[in-house]
Each structure stands twice: as C-alpha cells, then as structure tokens.
N, C-alpha and C positions, 0 to 999 in steps of 0.2 A: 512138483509141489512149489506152491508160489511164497514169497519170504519177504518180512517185515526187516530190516537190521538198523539196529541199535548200534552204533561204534563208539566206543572212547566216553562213555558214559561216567563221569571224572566225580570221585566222592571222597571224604574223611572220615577213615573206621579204626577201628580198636580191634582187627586182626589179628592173631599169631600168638605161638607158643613163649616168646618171653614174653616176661612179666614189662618188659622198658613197652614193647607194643600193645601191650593191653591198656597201658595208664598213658603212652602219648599219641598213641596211633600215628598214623602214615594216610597220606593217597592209596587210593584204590581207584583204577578204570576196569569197566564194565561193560562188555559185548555180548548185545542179545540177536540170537537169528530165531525171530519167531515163521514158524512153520505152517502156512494155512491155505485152503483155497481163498484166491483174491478176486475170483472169475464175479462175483455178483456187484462186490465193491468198484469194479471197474464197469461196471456196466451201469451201476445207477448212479456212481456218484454220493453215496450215501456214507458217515461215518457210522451210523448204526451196521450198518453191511461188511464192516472191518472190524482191528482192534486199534483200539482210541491209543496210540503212542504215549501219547503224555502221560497216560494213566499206568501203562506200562512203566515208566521211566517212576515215576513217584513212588510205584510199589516197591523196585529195585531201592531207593535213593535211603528208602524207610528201611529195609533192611541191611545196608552195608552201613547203614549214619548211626542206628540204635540198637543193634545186637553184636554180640563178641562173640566169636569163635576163633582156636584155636589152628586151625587149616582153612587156608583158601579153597579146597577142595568140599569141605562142609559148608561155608558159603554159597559154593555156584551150586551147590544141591539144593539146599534152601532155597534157592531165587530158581532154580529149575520148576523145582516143585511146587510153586507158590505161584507162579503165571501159568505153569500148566492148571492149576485149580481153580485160579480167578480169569483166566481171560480164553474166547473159544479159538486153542491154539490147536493141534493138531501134535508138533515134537516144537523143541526148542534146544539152540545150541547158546550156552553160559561159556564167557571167557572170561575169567576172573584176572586181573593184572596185577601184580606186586611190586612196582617197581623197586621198592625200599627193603625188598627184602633182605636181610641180615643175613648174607651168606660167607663172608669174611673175606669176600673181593671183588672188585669192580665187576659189573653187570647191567647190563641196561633193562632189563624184565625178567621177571619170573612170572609166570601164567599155568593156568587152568583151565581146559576144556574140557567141557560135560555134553554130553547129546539127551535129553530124556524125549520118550515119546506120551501122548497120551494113551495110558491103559483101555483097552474096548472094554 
C-alpha cells in the first residue's frame, strides 16, 4: 500500500481532562499516514488522481483549533474517522502529540497512535 504522511502538523487546542487545559489550551502536533493506491496519480500527474494534502491538513487544523475533548485518544479518533469519510483513503494512521501534558514531571511527549481502516 502506497502512503501520503503528514508530520509534525503543529496547532492550538483546548484538550484534556483539567479544567486549566480546557480554558488555556496547549500545542498539539499531528501525524497523518494516509493509506492509498498512488499507482494512477503517478502515472498521470493529476491532483484529481490523489488526495489533495492541503485539504487534508485543514480538515485536521479545524478539528484540533475548534472542538474540546477530554482524551487525546478521542481526538486521533475523530480525525481518523473524519478523513476516512471525507477523502478516498483506504486505512489511516493518526499520531496525536502532547507535548504539555500535565504529568507531574519532566517529559518531552506524550502521544497517541490510532490505525483505522476503511470499512467494505
């Protein structure tokens, strides 16, 4: 299977279970592995014949900038679920990034990785 990836896709959201991160929010980075054949888009040259990245990238940006969730883990499902439905993906892997997360000691990341396929 051929793959589209997204890295380090860098936004400001209103994640997590305190209340201090719901009302100041944090960064959030965002890794998408879209999953497709790419065998025609390399042959014609065509953006129609792919998935348009940028569009991708906007759908993500719209979701981690304007919806609250408690879990990083209900995040990268949202955003699984929501380019599997809008764009012709095939599966998709979501890495959700936390760097700030409130764990009561020094860390350089906390992450989430989700794999969804599209259902036949």
């Amino acid at each position: 299977m051929d793959t589209i990836t997204l890295q380090g896709m860098a936004f400001y959201g209103y994640h997590g279970c305190l209340a201090e991160e719901q009302q100041h929010g944090q960064p959030f980075y965002v890794d998408a592995v879209l999953n497709m054949n790419l065998a025609a888009a390399g042959a014609s040259d065509v953006l129609t014949d792919t998935v348009d990245y940028s569009k991708v990238y906007a759908v993500i940006q719209n979701i981690v900038e304007t919806r609250k969730y408690q879990l990083i883990e209900r995040l990268a499902e949202v955003i699984a679920d929501t380019v599997l439905t809008q764009f012709a993906v095939d599966a998709v892997t979501i890495t959700v990034h936390k760097p700030h997360a409130p764990i009561g000691g020094p860390i350089h990341d906390v992450s989430v990785t989700i794999e969804r396929t599209r259902h036949a």
